[in-house]
C-alpha positions in Angstrom: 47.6 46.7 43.5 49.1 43.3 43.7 46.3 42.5 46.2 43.3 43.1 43.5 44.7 41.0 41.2 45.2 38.5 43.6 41.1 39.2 44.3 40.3 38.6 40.3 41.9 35.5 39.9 40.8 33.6 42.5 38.0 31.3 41.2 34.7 31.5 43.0 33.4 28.6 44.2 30.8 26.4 41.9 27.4 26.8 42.8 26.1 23.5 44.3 23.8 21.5 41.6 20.5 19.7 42.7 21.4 16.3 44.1 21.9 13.3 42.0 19.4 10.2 42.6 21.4 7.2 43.0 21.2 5.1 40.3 18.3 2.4 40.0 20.4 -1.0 41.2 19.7 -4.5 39.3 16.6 -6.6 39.8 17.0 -9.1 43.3 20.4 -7.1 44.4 19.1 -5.6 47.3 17.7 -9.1 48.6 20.9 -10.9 47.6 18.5 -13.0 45.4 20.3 -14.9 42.4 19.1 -14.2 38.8 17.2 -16.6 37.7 19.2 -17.1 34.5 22.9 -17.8 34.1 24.2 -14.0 33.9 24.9 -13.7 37.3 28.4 -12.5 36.6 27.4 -10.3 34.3 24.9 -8.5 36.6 27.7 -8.7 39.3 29.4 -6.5 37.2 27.2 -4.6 36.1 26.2 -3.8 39.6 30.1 -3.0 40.1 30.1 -0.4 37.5 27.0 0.9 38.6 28.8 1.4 42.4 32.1 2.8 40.9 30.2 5.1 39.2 27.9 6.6 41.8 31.2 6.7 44.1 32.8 8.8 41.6 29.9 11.3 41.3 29.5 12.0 44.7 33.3 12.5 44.8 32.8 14.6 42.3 29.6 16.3 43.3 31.1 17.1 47.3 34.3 18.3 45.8 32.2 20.9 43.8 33.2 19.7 40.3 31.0 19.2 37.7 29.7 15.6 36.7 29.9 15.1 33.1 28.5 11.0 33.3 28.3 9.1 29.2 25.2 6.7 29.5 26.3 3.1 29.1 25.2 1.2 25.8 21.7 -0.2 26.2 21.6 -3.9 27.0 24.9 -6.1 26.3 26.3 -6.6 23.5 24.3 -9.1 21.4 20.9 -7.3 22.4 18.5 -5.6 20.3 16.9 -2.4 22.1 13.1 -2.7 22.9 12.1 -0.3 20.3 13.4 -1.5 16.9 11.4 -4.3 17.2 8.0 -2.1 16.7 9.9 -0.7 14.0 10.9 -3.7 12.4 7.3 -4.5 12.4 5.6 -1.6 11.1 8.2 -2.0 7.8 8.3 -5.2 6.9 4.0 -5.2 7.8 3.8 -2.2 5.7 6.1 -3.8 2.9 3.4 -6.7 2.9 0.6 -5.1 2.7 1.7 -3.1 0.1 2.7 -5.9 -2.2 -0.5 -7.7 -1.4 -2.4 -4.7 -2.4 -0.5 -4.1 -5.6 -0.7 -7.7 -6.5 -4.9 -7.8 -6.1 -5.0 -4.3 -8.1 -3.0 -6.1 -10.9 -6.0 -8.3 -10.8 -8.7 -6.5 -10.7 -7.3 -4.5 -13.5 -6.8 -7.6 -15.9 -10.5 -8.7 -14.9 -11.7 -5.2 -16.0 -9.6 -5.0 -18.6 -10.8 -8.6 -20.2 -14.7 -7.5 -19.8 -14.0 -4.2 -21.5 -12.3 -6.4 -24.7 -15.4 -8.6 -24.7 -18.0 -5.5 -24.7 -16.3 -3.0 -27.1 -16.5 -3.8 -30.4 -14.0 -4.1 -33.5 -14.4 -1.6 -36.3 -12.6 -4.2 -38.6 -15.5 -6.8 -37.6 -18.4 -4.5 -37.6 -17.7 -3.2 -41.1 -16.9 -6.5 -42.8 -20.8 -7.7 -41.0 -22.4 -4.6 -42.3 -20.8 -5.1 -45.7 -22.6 -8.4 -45.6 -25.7 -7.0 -44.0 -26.0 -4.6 -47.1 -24.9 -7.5 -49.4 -27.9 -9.8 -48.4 -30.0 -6.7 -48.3 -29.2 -5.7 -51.7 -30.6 -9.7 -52.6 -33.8 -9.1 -51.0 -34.7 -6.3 -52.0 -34.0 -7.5 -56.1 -35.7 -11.0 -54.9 -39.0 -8.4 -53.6 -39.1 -6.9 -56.8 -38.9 -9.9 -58.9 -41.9 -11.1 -56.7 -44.0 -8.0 -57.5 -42.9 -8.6 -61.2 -44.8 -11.5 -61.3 -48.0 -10.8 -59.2 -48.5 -8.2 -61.8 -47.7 -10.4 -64.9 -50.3 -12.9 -63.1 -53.2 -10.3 -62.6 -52.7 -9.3 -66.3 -53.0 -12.6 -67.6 -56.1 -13.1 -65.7 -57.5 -10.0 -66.5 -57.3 -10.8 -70.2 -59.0 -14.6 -69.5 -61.6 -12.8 -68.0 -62.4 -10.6 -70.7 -61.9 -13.0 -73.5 -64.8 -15.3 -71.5 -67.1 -13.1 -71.7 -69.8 -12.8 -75.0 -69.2 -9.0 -76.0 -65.7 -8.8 -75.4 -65.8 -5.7 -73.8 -65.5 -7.3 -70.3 -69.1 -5.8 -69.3 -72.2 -6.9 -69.3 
């Protein structure tokens, strides 16, 4: 009995996991090339943790453990990761445009808004001119009469000339 429980402790063995791909090494170290710019330590160690690292996987790996590996920080300390600055761009672009937009809206809307004043008319205005117009109407239309008056005062007169010229009086002949 003690021999099956030996037989269900026992671990079995981890199944072997496809094979890691050494990690990509730094631009010129394979050629023993110096970087062109003064972080040649830093690539050196970079390289160095890069070599640790792969050691300790295939350690790992061979020994039939599992490999558990935390991807470094992008870029060093000071550096800004390729895609924020597309990002950076499209905001402060789109924050831009947006205030240019609202700024020639404003504008157009005031231009609008000052034709409109000049083409729509006052009540206050309109009824004080039509309260002349009536006034000045009222005075033409007495001035007309007063004209007529005196045509017909005229014809009368020279009606009655005539008839006093002629002989019988009667205004015949």
């Amino acid at each position: 009995m003690s021999a099956q429980a030996q037989q269900t402790t026992t671990p079995a063995p981890a199944p072997q996991g496809p094979p890691i791909p050494p990690l990509p090494a730094r631009p010129g170290a394979a050629t023993g090339a110096q970087p062109r710019d003064g972080r040649d330590a830093a690539g050196d160690a970079t390289e160095n943790a890069r070599t640790a690292i792969q050691n300790a996987m295939d350690a790992a790996t061979n020994a039939g453990q599992a490999v558990v590996v935390q991807p470094p920080p992008f870029g060093r300390s000071g550096d800004i990761p390729p895609e924020v600055i597309p990002i950076v761009g499209i905001v402060f672009g789109s924050l831009v445009t947006i205030a240019v937009v609202t700024a020639i809206a404003r504008f157009a809307t005031r231009v609008f808004e000052k034709r409109m004043d000049r083409s729509v008319l006052r009540a206050d205005v309109v009824q004080s001119q039509l309260q002349q117009l009536q006034t000045s109407l009222d005075a033409m239309s007495i001035e007309i009469e007063r004209i007529g008056e005196a045509q017909r005062y005229q014809a009368k007169l020279l009606a009655e000339r005539e008839r006093a010229a002629l002989p019988d009086g009667r205004g015949g002949a």
